[in-house]
PDBQT receptor file of N, H, CA, C and O in Angstrom, charges set to zero:
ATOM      1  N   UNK A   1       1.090  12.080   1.835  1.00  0.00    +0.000 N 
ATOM      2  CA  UNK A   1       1.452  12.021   0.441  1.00  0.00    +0.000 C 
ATOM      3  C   UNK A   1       2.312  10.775   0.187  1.00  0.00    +0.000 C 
ATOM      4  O   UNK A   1       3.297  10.595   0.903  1.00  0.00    +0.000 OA
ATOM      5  N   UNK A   2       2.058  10.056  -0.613  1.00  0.00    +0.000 N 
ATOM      6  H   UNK A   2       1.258  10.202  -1.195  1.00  0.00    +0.000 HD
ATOM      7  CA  UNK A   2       2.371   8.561  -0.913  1.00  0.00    +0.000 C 
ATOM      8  C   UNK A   2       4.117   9.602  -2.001  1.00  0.00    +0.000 C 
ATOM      9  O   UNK A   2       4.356  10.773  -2.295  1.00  0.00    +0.000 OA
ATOM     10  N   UNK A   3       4.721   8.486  -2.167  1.00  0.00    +0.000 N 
ATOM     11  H   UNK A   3       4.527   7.535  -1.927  1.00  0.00    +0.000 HD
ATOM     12  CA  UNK A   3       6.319   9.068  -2.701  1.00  0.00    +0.000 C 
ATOM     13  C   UNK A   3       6.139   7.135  -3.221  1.00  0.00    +0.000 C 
ATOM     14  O   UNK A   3       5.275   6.291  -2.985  1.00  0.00    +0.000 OA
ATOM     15  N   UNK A   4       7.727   7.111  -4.165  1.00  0.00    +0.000 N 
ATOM     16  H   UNK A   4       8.429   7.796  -4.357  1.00  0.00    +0.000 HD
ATOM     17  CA  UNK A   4       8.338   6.026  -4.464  1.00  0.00    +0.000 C 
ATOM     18  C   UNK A   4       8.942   5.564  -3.522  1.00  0.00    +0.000 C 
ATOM     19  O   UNK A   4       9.691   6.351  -2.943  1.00  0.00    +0.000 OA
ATOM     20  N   UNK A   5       8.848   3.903  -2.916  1.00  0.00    +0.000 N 
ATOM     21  H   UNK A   5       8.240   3.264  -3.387  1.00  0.00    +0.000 HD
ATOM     22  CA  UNK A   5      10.191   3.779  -2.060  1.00  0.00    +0.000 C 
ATOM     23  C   UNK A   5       9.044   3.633  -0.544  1.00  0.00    +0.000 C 
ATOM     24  O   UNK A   5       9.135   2.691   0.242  1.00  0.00    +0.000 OA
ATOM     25  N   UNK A   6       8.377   4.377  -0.449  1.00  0.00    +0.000 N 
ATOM     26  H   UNK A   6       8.304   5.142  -1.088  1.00  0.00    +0.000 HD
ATOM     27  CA  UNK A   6       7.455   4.409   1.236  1.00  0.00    +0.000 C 
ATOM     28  C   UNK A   6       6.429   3.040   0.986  1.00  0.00    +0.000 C 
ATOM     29  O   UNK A   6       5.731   2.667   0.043  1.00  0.00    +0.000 OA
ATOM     30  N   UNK A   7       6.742   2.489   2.400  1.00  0.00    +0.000 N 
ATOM     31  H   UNK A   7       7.309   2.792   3.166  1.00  0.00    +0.000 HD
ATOM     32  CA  UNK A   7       5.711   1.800   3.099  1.00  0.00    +0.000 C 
ATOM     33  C   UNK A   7       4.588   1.894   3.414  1.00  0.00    +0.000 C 
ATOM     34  O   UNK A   7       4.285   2.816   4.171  1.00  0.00    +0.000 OA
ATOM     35  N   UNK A   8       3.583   0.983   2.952  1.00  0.00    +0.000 N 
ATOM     36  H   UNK A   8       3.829   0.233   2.338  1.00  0.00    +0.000 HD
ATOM     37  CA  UNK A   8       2.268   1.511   2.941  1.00  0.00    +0.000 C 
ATOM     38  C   UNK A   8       1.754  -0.163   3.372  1.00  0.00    +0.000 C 
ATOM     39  O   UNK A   8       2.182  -1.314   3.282  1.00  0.00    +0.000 OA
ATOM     40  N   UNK A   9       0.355   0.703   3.969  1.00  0.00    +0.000 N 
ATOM     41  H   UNK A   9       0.008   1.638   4.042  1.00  0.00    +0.000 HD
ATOM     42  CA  UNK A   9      -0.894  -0.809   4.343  1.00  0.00    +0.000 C 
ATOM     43  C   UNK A   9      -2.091  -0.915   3.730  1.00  0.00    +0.000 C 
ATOM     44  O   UNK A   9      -2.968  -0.111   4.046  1.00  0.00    +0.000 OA
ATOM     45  N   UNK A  10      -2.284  -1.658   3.000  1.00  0.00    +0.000 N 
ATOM     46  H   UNK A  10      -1.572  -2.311   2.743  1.00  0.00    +0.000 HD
ATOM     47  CA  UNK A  10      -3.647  -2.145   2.730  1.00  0.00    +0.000 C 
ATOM     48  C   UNK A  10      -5.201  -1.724   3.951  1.00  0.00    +0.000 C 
ATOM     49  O   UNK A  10      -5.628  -2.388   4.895  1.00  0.00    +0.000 OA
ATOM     50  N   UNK A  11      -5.674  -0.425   3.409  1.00  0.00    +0.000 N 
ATOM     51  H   UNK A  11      -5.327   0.115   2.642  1.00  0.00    +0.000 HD
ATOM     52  CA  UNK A  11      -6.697  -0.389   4.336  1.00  0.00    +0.000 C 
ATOM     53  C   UNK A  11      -7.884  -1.476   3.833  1.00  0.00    +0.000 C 
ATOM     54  O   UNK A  11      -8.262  -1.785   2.703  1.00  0.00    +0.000 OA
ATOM     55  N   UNK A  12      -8.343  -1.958   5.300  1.00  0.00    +0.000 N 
ATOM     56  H   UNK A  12      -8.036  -1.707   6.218  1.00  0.00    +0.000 HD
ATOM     57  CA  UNK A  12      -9.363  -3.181   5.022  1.00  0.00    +0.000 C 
ATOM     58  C   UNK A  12     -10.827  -2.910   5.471  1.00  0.00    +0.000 C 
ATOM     59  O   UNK A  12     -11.146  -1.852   6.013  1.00  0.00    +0.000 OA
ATOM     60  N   UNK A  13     -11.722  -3.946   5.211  1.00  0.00    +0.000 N 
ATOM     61  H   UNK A  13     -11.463  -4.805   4.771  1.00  0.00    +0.000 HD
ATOM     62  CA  UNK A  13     -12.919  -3.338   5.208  1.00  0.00    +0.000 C 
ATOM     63  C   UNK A  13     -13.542  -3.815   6.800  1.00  0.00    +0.000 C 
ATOM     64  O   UNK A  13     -14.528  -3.277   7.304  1.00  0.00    +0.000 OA
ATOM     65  N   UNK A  14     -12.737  -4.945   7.464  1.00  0.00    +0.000 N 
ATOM     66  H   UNK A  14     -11.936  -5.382   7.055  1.00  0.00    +0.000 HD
ATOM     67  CA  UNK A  14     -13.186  -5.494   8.319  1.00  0.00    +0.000 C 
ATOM     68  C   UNK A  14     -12.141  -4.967  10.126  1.00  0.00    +0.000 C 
ATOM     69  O   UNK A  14     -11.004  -4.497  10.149  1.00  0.00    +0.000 OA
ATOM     70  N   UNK A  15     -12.571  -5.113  10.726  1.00  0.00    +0.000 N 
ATOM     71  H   UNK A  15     -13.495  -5.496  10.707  1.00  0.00    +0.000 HD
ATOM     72  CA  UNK A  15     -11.946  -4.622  12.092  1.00  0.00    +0.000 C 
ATOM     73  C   UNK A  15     -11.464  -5.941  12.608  1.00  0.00    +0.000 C 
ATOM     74  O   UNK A  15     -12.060  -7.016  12.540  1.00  0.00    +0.000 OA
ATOM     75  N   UNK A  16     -10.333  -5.701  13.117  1.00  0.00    +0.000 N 
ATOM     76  H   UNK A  16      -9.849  -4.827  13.172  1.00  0.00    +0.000 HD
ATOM     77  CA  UNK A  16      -9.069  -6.351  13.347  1.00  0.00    +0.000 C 
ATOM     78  C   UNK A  16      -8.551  -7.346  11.937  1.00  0.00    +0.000 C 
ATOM     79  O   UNK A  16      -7.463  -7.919  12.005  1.00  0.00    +0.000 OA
ATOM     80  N   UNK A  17      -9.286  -7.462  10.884  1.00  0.00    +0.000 N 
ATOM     81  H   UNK A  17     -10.169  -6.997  10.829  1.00  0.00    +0.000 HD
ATOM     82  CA  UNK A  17      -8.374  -7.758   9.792  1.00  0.00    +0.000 C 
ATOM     83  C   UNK A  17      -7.240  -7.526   9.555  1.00  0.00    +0.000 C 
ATOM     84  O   UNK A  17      -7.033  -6.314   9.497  1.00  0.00    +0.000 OA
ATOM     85  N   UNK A  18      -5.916  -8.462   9.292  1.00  0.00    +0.000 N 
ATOM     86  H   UNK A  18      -6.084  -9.447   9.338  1.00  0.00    +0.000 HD
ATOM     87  CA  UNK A  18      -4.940  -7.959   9.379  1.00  0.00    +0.000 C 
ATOM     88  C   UNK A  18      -4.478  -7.010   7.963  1.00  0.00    +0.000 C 
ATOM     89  O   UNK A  18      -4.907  -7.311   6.849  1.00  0.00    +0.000 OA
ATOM     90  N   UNK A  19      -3.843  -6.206   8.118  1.00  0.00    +0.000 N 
ATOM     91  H   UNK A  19      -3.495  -5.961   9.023  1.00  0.00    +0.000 HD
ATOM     92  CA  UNK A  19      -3.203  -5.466   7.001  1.00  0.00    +0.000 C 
ATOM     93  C   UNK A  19      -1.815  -5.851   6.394  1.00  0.00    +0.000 C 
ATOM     94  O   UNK A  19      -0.670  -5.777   6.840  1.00  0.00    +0.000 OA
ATOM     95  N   UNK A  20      -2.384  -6.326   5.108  1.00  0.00    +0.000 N 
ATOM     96  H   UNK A  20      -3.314  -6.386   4.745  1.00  0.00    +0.000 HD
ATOM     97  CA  UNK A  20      -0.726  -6.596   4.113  1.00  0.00    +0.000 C 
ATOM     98  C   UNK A  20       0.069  -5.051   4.138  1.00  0.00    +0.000 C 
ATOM     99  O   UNK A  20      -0.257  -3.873   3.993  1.00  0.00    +0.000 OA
ATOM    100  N   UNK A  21       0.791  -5.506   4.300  1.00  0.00    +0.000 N 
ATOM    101  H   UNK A  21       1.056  -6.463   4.418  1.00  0.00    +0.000 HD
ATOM    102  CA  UNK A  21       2.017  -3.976   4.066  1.00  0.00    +0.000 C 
ATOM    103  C   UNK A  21       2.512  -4.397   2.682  1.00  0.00    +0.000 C 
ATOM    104  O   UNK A  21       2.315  -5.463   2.099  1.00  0.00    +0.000 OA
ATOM    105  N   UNK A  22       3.231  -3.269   2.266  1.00  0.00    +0.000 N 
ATOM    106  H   UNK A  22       3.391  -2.402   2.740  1.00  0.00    +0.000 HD
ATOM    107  CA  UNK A  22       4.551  -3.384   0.808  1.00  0.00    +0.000 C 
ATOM    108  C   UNK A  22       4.901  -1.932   0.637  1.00  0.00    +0.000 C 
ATOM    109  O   UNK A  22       4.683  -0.891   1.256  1.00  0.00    +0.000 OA
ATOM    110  N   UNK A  23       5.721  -2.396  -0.780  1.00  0.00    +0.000 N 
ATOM    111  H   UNK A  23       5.898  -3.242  -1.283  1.00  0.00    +0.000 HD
ATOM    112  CA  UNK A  23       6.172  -0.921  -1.286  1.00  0.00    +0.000 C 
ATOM    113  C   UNK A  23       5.810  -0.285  -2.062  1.00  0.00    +0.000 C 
ATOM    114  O   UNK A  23       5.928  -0.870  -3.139  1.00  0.00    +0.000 OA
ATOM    115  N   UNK A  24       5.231   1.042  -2.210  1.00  0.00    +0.000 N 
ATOM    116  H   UNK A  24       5.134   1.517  -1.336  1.00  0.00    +0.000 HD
ATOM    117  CA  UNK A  24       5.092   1.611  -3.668  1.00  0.00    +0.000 C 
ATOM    118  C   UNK A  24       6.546   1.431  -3.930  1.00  0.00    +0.000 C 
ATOM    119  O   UNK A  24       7.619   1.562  -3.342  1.00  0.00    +0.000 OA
ATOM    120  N   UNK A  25       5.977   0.989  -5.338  1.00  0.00    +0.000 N 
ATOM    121  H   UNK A  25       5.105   0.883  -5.816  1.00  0.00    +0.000 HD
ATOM    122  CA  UNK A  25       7.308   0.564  -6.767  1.00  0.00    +0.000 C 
ATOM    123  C   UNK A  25       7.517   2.167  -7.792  1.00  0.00    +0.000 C 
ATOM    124  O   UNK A  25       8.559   2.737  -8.118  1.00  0.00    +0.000 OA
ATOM    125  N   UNK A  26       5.747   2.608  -8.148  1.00  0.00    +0.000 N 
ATOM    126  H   UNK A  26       4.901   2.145  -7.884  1.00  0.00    +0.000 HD
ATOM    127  CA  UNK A  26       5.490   3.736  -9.242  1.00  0.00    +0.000 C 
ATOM    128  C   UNK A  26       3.852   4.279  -8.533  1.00  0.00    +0.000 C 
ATOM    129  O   UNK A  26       2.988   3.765  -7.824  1.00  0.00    +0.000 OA
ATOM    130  N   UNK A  27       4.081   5.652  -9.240  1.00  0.00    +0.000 N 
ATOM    131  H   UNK A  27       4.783   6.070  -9.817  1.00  0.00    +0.000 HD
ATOM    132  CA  UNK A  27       2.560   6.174  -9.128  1.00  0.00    +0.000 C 
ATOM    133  C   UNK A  27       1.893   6.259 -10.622  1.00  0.00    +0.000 C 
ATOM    134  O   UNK A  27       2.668   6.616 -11.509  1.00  0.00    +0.000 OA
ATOM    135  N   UNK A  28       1.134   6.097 -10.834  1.00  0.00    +0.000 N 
ATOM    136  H   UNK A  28       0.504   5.807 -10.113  1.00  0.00    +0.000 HD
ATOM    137  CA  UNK A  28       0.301   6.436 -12.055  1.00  0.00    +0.000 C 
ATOM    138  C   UNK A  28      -1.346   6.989 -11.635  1.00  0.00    +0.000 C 
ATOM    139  O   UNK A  28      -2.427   6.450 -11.401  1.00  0.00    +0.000 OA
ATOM    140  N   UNK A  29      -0.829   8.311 -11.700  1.00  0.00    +0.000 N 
ATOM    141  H   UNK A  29       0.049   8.749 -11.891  1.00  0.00    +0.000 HD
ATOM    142  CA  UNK A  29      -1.865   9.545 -11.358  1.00  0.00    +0.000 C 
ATOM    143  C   UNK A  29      -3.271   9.184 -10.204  1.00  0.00    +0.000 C 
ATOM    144  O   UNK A  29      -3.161  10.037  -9.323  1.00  0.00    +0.000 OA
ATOM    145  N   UNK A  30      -4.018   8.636 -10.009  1.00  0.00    +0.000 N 
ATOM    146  H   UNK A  30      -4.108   7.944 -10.725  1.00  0.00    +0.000 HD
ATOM    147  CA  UNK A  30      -5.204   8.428  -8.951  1.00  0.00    +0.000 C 
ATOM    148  C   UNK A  30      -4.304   6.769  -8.235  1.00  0.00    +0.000 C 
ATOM    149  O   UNK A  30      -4.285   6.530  -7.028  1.00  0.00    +0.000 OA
ATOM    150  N   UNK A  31      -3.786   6.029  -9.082  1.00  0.00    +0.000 N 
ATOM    151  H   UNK A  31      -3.801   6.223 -10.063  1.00  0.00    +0.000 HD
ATOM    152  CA  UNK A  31      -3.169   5.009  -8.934  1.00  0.00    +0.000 C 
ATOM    153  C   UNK A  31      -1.764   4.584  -8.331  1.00  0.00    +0.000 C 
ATOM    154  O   UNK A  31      -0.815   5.364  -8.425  1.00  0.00    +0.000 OA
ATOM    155  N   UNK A  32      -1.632   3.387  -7.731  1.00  0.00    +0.000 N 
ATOM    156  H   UNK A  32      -2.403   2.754  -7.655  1.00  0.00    +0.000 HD
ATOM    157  CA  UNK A  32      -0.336   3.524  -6.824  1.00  0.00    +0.000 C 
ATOM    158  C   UNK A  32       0.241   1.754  -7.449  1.00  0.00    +0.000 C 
ATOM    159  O   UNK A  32      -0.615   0.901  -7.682  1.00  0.00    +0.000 OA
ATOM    160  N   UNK A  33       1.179   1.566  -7.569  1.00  0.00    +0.000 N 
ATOM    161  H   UNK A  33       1.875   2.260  -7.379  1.00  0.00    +0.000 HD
ATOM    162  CA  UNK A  33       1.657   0.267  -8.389  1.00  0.00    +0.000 C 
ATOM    163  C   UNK A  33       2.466  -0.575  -6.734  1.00  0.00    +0.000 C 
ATOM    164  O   UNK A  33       3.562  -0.118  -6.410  1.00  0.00    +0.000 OA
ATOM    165  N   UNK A  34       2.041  -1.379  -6.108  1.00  0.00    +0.000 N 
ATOM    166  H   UNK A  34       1.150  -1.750  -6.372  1.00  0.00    +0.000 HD
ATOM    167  CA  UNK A  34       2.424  -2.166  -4.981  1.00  0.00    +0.000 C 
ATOM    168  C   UNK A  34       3.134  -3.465  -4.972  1.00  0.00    +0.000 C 
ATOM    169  O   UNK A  34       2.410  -4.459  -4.918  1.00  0.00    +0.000 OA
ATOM    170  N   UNK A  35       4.134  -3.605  -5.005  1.00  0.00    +0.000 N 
ATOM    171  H   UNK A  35       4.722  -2.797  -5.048  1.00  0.00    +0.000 HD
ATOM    172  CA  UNK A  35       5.091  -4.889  -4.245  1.00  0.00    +0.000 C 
ATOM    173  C   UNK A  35       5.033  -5.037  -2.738  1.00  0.00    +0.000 C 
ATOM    174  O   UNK A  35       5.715  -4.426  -1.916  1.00  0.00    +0.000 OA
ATOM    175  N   UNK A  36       4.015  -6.038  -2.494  1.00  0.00    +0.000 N 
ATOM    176  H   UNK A  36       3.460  -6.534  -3.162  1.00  0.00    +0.000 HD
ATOM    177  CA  UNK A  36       3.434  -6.624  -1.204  1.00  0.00    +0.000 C 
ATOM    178  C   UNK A  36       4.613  -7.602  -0.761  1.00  0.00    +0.000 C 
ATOM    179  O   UNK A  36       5.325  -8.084  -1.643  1.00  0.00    +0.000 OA
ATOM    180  N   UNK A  37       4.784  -7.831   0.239  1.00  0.00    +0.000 N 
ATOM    181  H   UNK A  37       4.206  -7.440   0.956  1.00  0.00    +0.000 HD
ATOM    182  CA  UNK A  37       5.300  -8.257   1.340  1.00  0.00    +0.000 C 
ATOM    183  C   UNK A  37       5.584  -9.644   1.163  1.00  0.00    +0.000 C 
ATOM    184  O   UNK A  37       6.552 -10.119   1.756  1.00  0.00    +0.000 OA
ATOM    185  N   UNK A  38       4.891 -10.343   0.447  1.00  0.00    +0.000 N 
ATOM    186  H   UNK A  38       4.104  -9.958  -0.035  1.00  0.00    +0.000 HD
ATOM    187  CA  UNK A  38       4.440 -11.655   0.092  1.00  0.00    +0.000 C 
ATOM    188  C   UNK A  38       5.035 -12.346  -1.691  1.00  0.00    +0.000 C 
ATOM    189  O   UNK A  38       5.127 -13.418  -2.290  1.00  0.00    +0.000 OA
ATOM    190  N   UNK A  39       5.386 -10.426  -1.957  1.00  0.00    +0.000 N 
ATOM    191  H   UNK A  39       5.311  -9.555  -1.470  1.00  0.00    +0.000 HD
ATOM    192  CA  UNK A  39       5.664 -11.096  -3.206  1.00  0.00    +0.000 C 
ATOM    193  C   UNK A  39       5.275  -9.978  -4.310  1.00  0.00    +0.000 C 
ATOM    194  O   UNK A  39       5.712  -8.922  -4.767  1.00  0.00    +0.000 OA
ATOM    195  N   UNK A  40       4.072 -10.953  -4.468  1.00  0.00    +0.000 N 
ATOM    196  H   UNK A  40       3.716 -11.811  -4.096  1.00  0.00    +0.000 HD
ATOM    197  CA  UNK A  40       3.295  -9.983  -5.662  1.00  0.00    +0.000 C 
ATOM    198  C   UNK A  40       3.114  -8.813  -5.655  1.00  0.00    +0.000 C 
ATOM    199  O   UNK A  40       3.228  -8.161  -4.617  1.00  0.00    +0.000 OA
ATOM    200  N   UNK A  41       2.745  -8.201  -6.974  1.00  0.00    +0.000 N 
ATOM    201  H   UNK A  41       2.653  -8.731  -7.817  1.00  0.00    +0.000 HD
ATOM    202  CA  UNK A  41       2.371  -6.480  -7.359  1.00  0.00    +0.000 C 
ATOM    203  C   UNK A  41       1.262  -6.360  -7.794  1.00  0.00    +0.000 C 
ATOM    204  O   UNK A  41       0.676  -7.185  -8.495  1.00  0.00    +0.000 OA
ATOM    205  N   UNK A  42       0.839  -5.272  -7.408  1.00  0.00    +0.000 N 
ATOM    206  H   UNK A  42       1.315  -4.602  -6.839  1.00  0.00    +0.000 HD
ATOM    207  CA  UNK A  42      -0.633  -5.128  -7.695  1.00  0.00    +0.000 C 
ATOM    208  C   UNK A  42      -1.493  -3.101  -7.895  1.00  0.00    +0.000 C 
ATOM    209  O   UNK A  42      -1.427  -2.401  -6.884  1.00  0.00    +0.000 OA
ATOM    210  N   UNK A  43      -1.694  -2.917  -8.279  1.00  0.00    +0.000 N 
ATOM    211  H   UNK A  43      -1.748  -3.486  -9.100  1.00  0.00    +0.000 HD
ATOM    212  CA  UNK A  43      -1.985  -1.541  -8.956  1.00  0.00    +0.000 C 
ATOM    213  C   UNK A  43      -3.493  -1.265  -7.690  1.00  0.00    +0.000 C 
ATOM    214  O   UNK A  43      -4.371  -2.125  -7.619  1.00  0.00    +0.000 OA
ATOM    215  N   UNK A  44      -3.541  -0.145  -6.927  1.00  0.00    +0.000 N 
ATOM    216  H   UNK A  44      -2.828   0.554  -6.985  1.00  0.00    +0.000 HD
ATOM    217  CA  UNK A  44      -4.477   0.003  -6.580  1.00  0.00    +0.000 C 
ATOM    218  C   UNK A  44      -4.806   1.441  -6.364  1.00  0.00    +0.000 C 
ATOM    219  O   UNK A  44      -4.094   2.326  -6.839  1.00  0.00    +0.000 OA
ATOM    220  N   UNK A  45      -5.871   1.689  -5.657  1.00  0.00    +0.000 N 
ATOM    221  H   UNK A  45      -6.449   0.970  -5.271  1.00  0.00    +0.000 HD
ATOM    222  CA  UNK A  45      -6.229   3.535  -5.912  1.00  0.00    +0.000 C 
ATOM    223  C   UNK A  45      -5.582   3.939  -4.237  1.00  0.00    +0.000 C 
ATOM    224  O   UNK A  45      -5.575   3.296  -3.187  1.00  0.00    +0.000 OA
ATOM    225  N   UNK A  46      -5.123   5.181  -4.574  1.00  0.00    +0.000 N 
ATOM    226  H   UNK A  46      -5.128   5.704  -5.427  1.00  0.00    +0.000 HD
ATOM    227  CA  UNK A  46      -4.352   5.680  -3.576  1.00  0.00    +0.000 C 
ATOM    228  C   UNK A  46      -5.003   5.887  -2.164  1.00  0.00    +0.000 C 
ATOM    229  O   UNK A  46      -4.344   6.071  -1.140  1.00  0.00    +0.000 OA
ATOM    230  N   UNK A  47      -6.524   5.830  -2.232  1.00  0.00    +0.000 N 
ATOM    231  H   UNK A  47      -7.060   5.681  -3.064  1.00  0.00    +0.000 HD
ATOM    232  CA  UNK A  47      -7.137   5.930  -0.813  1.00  0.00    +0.000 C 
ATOM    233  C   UNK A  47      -7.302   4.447  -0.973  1.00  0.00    +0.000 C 
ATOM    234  O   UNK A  47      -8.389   4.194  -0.453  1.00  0.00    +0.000 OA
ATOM    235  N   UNK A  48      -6.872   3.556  -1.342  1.00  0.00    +0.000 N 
ATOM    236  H   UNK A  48      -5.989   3.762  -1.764  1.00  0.00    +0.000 HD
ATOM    237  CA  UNK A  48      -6.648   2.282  -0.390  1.00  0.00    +0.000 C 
ATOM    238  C   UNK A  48      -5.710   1.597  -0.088  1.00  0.00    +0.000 C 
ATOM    239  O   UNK A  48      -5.565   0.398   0.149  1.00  0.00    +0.000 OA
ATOM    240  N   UNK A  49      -4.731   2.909  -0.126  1.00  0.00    +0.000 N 
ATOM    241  H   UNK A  49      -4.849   3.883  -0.319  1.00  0.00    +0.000 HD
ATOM    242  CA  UNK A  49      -3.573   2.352   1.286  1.00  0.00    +0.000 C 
ATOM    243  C   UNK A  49      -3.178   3.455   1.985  1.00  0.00    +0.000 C 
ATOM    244  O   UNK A  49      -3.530   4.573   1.609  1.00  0.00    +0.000 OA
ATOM    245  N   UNK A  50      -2.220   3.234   3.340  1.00  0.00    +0.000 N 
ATOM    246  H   UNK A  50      -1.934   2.325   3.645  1.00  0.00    +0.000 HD
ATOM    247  CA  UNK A  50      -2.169   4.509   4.064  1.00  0.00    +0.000 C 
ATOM    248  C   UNK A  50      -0.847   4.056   4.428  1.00  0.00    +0.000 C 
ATOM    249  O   UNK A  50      -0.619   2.849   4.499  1.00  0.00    +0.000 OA
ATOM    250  N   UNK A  51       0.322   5.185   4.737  1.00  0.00    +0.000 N 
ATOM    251  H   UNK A  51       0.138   6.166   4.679  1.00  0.00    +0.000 HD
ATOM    252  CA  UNK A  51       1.379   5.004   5.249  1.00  0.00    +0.000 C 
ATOM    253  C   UNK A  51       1.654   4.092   6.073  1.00  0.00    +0.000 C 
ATOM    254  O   UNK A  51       0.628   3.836   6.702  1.00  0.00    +0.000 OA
ATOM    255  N   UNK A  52       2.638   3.366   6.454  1.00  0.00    +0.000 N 
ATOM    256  H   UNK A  52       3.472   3.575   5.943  1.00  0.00    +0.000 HD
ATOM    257  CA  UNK A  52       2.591   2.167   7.256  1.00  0.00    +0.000 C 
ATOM    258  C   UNK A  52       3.335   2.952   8.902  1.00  0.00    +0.000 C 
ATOM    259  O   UNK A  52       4.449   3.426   8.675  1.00  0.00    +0.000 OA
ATOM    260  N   UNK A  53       3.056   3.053   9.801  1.00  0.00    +0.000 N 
ATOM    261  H   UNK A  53       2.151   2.668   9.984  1.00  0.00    +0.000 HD
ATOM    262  CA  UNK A  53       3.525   3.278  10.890  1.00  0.00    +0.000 C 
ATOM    263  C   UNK A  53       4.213   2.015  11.803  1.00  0.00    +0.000 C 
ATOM    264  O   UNK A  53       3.716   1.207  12.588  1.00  0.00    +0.000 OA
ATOM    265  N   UNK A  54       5.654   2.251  11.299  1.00  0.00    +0.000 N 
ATOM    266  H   UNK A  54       6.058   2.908  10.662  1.00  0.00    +0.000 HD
ATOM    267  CA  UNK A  54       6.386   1.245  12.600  1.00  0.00    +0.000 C 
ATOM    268  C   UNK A  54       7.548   1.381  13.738  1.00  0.00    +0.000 C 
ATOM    269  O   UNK A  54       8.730   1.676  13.558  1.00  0.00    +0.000 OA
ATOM    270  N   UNK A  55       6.876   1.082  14.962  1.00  0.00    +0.000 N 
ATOM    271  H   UNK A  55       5.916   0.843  15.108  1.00  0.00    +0.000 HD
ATOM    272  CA  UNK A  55       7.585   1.752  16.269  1.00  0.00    +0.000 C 
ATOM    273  C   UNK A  55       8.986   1.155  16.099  1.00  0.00    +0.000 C 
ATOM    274  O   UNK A  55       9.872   1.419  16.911  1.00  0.00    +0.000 OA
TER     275      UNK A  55
């Protein structure tokens, strides 16, 4: 379950592509509002990102 504030990755379409990480900022219902790592924000659908796991 995605929350405000959690780390998340860009799932990609290609194998070993690297994955942008960021933050959900807001949710808006099927939709997740993202401040990437790099900067920018960007609105995307919630099955295309997944919690970010870091050891």
């Amino acid at each position: 379950m995605l929350k405000t504030g959690m780390k998340v990755k860009r799932l990609t379409k290609k194998v070993g592509q690297a994955s942008p990480e960021g933050t959900v900022t807001s949710l808006h219902g099927d939709s997740v509002e993202i401040k990437w790592e790099d900067g920018h924000t960007s609105i995307v659908s919630r099955e295309s990102v997944t919690p970010a796991k870091h050891a």
